[in-house]
C-alpha positions as CSV (number, residue, x, y, z in Angstrom):
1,X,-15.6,25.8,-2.0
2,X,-12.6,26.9,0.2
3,X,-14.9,28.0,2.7
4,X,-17.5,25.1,2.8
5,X,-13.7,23.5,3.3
6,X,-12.9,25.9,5.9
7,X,-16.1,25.4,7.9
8,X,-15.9,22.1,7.9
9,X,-12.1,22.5,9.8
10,X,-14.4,24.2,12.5
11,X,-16.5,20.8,13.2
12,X,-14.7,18.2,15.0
13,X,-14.2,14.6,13.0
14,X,-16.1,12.5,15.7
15,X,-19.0,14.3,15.4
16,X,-19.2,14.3,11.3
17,X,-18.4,10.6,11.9
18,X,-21.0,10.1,14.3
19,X,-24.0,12.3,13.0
20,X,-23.1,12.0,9.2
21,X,-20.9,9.1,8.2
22,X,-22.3,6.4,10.9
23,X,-26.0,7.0,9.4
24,X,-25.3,6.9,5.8
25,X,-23.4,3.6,6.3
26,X,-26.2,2.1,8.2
27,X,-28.9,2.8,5.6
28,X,-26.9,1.6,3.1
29,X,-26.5,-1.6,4.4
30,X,-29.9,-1.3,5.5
31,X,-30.8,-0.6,1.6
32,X,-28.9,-3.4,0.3
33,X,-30.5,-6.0,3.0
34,X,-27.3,-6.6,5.2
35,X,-26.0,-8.8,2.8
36,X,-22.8,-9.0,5.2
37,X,-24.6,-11.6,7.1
38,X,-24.8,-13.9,4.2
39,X,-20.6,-14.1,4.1
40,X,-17.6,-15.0,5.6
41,X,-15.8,-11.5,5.9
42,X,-12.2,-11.0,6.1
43,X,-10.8,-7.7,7.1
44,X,-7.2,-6.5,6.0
45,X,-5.5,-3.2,7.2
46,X,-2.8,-2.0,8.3
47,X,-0.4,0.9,7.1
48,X,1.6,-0.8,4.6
49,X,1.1,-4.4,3.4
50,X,-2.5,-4.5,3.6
51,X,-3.9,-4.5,-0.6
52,X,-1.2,-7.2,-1.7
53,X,-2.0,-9.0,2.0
54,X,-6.2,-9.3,0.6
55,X,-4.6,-10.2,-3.2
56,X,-2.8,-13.5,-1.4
57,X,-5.7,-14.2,0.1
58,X,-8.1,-13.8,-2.6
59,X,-5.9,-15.9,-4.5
60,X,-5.5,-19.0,-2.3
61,X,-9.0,-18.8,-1.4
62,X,-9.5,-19.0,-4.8
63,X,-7.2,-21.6,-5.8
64,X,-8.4,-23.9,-3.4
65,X,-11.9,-23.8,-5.0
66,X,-13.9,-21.0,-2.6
67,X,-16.3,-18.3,-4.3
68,X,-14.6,-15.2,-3.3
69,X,-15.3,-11.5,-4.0
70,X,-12.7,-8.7,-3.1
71,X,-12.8,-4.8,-1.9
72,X,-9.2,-3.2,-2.4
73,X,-8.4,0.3,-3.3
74,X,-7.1,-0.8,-6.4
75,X,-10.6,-2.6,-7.6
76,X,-13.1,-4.9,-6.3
77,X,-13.6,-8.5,-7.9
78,X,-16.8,-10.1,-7.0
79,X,-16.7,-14.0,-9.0
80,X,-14.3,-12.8,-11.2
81,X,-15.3,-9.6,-12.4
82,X,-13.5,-6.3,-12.0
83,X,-14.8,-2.8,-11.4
84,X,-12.5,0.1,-10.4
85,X,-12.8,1.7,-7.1
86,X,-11.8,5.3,-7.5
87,X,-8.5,7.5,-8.1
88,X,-7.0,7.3,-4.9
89,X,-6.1,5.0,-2.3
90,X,-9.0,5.0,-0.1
91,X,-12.0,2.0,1.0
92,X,-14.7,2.9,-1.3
93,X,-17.8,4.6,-0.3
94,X,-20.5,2.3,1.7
95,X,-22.8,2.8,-0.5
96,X,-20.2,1.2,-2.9
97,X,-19.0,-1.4,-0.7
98,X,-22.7,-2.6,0.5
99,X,-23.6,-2.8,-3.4
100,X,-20.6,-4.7,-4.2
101,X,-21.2,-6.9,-1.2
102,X,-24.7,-7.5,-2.3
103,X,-23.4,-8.6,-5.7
104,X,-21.2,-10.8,-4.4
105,X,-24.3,-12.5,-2.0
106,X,-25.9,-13.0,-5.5
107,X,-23.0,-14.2,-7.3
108,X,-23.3,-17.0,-4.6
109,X,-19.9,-15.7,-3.1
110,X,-19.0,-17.2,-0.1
111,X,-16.1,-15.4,1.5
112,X,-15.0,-11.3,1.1
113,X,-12.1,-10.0,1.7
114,X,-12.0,-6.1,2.4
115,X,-9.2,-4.2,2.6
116,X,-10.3,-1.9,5.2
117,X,-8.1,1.7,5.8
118,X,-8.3,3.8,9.1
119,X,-10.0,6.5,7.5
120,X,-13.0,3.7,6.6
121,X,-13.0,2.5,9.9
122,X,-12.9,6.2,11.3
123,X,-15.9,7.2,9.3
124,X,-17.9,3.8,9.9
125,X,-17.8,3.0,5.9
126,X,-17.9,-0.9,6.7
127,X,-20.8,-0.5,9.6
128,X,-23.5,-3.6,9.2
129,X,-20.3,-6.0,8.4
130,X,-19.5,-8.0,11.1
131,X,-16.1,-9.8,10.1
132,X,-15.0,-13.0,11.1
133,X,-11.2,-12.3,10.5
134,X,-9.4,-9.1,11.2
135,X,-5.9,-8.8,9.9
136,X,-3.0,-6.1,11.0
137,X,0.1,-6.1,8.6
138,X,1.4,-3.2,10.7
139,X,1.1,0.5,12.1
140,X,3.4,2.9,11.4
141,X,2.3,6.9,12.3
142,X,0.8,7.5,9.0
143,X,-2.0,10.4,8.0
144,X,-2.0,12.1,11.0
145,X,-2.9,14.9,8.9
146,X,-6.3,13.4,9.6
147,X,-5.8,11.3,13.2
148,X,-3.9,14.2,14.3
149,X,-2.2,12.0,16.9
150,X,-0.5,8.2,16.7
151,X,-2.9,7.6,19.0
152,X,-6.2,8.3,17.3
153,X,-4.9,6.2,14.1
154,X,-4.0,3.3,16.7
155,X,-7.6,3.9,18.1
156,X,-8.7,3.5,14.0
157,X,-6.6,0.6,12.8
158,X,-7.9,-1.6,16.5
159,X,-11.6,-1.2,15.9
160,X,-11.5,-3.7,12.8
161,X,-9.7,-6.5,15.2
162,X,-12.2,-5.5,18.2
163,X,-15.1,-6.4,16.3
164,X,-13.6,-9.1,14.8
165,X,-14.1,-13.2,15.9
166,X,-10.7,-13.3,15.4
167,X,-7.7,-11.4,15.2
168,X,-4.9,-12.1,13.2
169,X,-1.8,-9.7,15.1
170,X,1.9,-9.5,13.5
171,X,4.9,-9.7,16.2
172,X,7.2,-8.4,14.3
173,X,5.7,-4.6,14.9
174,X,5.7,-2.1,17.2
175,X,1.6,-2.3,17.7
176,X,1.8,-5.8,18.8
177,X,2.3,-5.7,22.8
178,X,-0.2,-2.9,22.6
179,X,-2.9,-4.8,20.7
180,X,-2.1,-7.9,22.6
181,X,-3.2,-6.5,25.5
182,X,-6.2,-4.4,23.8
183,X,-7.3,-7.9,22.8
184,X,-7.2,-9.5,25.8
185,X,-9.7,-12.1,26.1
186,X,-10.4,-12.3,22.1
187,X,-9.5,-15.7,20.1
188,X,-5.7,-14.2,18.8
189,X,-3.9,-16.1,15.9
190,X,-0.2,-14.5,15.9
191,X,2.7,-14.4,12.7
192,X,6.1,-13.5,12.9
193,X,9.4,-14.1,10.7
194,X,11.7,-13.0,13.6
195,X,9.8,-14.0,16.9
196,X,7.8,-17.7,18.2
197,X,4.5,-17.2,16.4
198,X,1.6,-19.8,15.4
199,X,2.8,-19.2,12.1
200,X,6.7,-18.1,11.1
201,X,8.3,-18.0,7.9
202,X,9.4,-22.5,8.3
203,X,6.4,-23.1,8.1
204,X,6.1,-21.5,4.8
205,X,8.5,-23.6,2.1
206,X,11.1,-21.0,0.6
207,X,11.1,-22.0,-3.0
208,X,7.2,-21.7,-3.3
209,X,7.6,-18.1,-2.8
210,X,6.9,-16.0,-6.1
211,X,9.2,-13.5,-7.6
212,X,6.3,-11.5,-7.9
213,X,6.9,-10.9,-3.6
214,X,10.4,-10.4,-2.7
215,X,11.6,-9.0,0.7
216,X,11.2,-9.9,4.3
217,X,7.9,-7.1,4.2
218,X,6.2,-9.4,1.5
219,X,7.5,-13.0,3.2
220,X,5.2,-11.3,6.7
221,X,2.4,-10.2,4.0
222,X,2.2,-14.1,3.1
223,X,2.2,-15.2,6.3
224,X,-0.7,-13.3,7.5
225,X,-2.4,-14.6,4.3
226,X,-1.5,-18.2,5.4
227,X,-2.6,-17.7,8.9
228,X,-6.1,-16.7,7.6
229,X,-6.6,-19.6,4.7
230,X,-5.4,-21.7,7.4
231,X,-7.9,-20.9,10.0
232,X,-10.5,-21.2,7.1
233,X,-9.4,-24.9,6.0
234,X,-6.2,-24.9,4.0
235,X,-3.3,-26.7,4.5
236,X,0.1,-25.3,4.5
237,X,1.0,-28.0,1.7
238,X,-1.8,-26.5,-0.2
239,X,-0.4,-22.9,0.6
240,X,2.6,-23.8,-0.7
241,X,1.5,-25.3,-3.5
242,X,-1.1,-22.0,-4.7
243,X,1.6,-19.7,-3.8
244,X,3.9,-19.7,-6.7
245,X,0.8,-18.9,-9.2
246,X,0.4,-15.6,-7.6
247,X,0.5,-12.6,-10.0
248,X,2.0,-9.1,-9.4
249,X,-0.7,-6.9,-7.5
250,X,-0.9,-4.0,-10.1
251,X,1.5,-1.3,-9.2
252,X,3.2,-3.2,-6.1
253,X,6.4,-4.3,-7.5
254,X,5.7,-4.2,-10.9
255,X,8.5,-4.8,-13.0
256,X,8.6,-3.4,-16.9
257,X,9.6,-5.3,-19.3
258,X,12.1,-3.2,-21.0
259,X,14.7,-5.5,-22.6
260,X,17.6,-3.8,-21.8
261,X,20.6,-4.3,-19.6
262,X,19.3,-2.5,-16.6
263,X,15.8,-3.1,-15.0
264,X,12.4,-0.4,-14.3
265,X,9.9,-1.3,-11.3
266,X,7.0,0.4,-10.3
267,X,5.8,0.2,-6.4
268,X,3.7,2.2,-4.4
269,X,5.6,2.6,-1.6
270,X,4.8,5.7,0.2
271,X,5.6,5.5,3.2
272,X,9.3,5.7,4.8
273,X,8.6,2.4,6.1
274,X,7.2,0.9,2.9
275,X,9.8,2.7,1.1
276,X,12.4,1.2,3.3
277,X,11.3,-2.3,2.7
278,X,11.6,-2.0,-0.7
279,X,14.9,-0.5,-0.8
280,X,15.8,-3.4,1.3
281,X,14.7,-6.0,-0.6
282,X,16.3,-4.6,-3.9
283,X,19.9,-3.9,-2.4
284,X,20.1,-7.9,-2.2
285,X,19.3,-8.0,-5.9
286,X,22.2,-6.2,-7.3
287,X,25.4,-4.8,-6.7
288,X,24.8,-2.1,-9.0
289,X,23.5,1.1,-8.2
290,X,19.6,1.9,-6.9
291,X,17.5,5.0,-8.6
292,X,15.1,6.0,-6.5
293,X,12.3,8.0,-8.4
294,X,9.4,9.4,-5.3
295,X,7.7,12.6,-3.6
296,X,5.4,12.9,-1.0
297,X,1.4,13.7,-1.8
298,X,0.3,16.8,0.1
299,X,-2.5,16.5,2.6
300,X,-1.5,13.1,3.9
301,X,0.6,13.7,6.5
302,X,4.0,15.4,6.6
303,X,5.6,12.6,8.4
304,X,5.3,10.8,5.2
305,X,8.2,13.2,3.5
306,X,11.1,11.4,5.8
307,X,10.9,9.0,2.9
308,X,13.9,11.6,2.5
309,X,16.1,10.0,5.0
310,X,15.0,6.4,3.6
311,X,16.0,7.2,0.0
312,X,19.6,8.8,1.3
313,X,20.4,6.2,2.9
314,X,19.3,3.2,1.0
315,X,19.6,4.7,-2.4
316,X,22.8,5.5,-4.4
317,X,20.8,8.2,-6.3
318,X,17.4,10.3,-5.6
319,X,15.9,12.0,-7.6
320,X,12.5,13.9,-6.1
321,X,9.7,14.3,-7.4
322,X,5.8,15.8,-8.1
323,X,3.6,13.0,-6.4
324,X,-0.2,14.4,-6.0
325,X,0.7,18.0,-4.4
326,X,-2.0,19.6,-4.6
327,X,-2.7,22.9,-3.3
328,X,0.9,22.7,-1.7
329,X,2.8,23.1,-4.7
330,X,6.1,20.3,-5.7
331,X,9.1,22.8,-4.4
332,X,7.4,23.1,-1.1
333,X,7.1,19.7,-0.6
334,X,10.8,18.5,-2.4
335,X,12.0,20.9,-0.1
336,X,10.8,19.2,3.0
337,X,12.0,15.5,1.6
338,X,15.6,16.9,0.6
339,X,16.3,18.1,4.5
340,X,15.5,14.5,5.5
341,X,17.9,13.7,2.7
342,X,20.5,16.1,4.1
343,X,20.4,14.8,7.6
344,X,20.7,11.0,6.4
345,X,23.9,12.4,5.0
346,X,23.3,12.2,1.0
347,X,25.1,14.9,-1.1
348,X,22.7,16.8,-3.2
349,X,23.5,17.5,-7.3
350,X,22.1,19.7,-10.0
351,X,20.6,16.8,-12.4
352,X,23.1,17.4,-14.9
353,X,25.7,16.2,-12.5
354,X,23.6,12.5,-12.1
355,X,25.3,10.6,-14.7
356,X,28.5,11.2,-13.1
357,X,27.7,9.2,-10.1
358,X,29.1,6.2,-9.7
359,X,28.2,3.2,-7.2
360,X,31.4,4.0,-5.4
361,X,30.3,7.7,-4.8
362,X,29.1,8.7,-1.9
363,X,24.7,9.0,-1.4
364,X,23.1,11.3,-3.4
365,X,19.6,13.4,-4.7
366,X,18.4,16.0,-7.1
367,X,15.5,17.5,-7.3
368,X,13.5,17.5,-10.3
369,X,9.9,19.1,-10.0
370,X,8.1,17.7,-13.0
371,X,8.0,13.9,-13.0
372,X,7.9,12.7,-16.5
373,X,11.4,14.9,-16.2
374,X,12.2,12.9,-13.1
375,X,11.5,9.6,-14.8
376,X,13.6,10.9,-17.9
377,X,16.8,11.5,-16.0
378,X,16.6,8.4,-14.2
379,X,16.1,6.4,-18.0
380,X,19.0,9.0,-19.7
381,X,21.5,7.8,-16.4
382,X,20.7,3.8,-16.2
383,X,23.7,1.9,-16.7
384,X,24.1,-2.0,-16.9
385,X,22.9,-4.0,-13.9
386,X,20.9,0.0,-12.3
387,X,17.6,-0.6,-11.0
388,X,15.9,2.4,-11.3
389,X,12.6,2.0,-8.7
390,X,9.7,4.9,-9.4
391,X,7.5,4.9,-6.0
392,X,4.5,6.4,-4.6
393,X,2.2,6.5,-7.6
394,X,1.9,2.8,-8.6
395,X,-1.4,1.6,-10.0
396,X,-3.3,5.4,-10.0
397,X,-4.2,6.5,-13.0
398,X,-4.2,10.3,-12.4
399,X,-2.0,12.8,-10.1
400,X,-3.7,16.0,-8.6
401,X,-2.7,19.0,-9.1
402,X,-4.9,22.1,-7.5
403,X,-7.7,20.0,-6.6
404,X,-7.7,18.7,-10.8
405,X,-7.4,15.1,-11.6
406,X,-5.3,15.0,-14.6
407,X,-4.3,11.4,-16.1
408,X,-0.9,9.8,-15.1
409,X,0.3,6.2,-16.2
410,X,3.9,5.2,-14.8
411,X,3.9,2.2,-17.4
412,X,3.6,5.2,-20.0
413,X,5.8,7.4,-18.8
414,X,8.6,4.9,-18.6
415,X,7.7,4.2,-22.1
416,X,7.9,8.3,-23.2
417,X,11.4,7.5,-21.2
418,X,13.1,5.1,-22.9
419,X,12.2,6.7,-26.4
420,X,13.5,9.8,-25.6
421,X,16.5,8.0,-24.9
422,X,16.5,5.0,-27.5
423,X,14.5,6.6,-29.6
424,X,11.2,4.8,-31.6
425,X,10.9,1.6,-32.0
């Protein structure tokens, strides 16, 4: 296996994309009859933003009485009925996605909405779908263990709004003067809740707005939804009105109901940008102190691991974690996310020392390599008003270890947590 893994390194990804990937995805849409053709399609990506951007969708397409089927990398819905997608965060396979699209043709579904990642779009997975939509949330450098370059993931991340009818750009980030001009001459519907856009955060009335998406990140996330559903027929009276409905996307800001004086959410944030925004969002809803519970997956890009910077900064406490690592190992990879820590000026302690940091103290982290441990300490040092925030793993069900799946639930572990500190119920 490790040198069928090795060989492979030798063969440039263009060419495996081009002679391998591009072929499979045509015959499987071949296969399945192009059922593409048969629905509105509505593409989402983007680095961070882009599964809870298709959920609002989904939803006020849905609301508003549309047949709709849905391809995340959390699950696809086709008419209403779930299947999972895989382990990871990844577009499913096309053979996957042209079967599920299929489905959907037959469920007499009239509009999909795909979440569509750059490694998808690099490896043709969604070739035979011709969208009518193409939404960018954002793009930050992100798995350039793959790309290689910021470049080739901007390259990616364009080819979903170049072969769409319509973009949909966001003018709030760094890719939009670039993409603008990319898109010259394409129809271009713009958001923004800083900058004049078609659509901007008045448009969008405040109190509909669902506790379920807090932060500036998830008031842009509904306005790309909005400028979408818009295009398509809805009102903003009618977006307003569907909005507050909307449930939590599993694993994105995913509070646990813990009954006790200090509060548990689960996020996938895993990015420094994601990570950020969440941060963000929670500092305005206490004046307590923030745990921060995260790591950094290996073989995804080592930029990812200045979530360490993020987290001593915006955090009061950090404690590091295991999160997917892989052939790498966790102390390699803690390592990396504790200099970033260092440089943003956070003070590191042993984690016996945790409890005996106040809000008033000054930044700082531990490292603890096994999480269920990590999850522990941050339980055993909660005190009234703490939000303790566990990142990174959200909705996945297992965490890799040496190439081996083995099963991982947050819900559960904060469960094991709170027992080993409360004891049974």
């Amino acid at each position: 296996m490790a040198l069928v893994t090795k060989l492979r390194g030798l063969i440039p990804n263009n060419l495996v994309n081009t002679f391998w990937h591009y072929p499979i995805a045509l015959f499987a849409a071949l296969r399945y009859g192009f059922p593409a053709k048969k629905l509105t399609l509505i593409g989402v990506t983007g680095t961070d933003g882009k599964t809870t951007t298709t959920y609002i969708i989904n939803h006020l397409l849905k609301k508003a009485g549309y047949k709709t089927a849905m391809i995340t990398s959390v699950l696809a819905e086709i008419a209403g009925k779930t299947s999972n997608t895989g382990f990871h965060v990844t577009s499913p396979h096309p053979w996957q996605v042209q079967k599920y699209l299929a489905e959907a043709v037959k469920s007499g579904v009239t509009h999909a909405i795909l979440e569509v990642t750059s490694h998808a779009l690099d490896q043709h997975r969604f070739a035979g779908c011709s969208f009518r939509y193409g939404i960018v949330t954002n793009i930050k450098p992100d798995h350039l263990d793959y790309h290689k370059t910021y470049d080739n993931y901007f390259h990616s991340k364009s080819k979903l709004l170049l072969g769409a009818q319509k973009a949909v750009l966001n003018k709030d980030d760094q890719s939009f003067n670039r993409l603008n001009t990319l898109l010259t001459g394409k129809d271009i519907v713009t958001y923004s809740i800083k900058e004049q856009a078609d659509f901007t955060g008045k448009k969008i009335i405040q109190t509909s707005i669902p506790v379920t998406l807090p932060g500036d990140y998830n008031l842009s996330n509904i306005l790309a939804a909005t400028a979408v559903v818009n295009n398509i027929g809805l009102s903003i009276d009618e977006v307003s009105k569907y909005l507050p409905s909307f449930k939590a996307v599993p694993g994105r800001f995913n509070e646990v109901d813990i009954k006790k004086d200090f509060r548990v959410v689960i996020d996938f944030a895993h990015t420094p940008y994601g990570l950020q925004a969440l941060l963000t969002a929670l500092r305005n809803q206490t004046q307590a102190r923030i745990i921060a519970v995260f790591g950094c997956a290996a073989e995804r890009g080592a930029d990812r691991r200045e979530m360490g910077r993020v987290g001593g900064k915006l955090a009061d406490i950090t404690i590091i974690t295991a999160e997917d690592p892989r052939f790498e190992g966790v102390e390699k990879i803690s390592a990396v996310i504790a200099g970033w820590a260092d440089k943003a000026g956070a003070e590191e302690l042993s984690s016996k020392q945790l409890g005996d940091s106040s809000k008033k103290d000054k930044h700082v982290y531990t490292k603890i390599a096994d999480r269920q441990g990590a999850i522990n300490a941050a339980i055993d040092i909660a005190k009234p008003g703490d939000i303790i925030v566990l990142c990174g793993k959200g909705h996945e069900q297992s965490m890799n270890f040496r190439g081996v799946e083995y099963p991982w639930d947050e819900n559960k572990a904060v469960q094991k947590a709170l027992t080993k500190r409360y004891g049974s119920k």
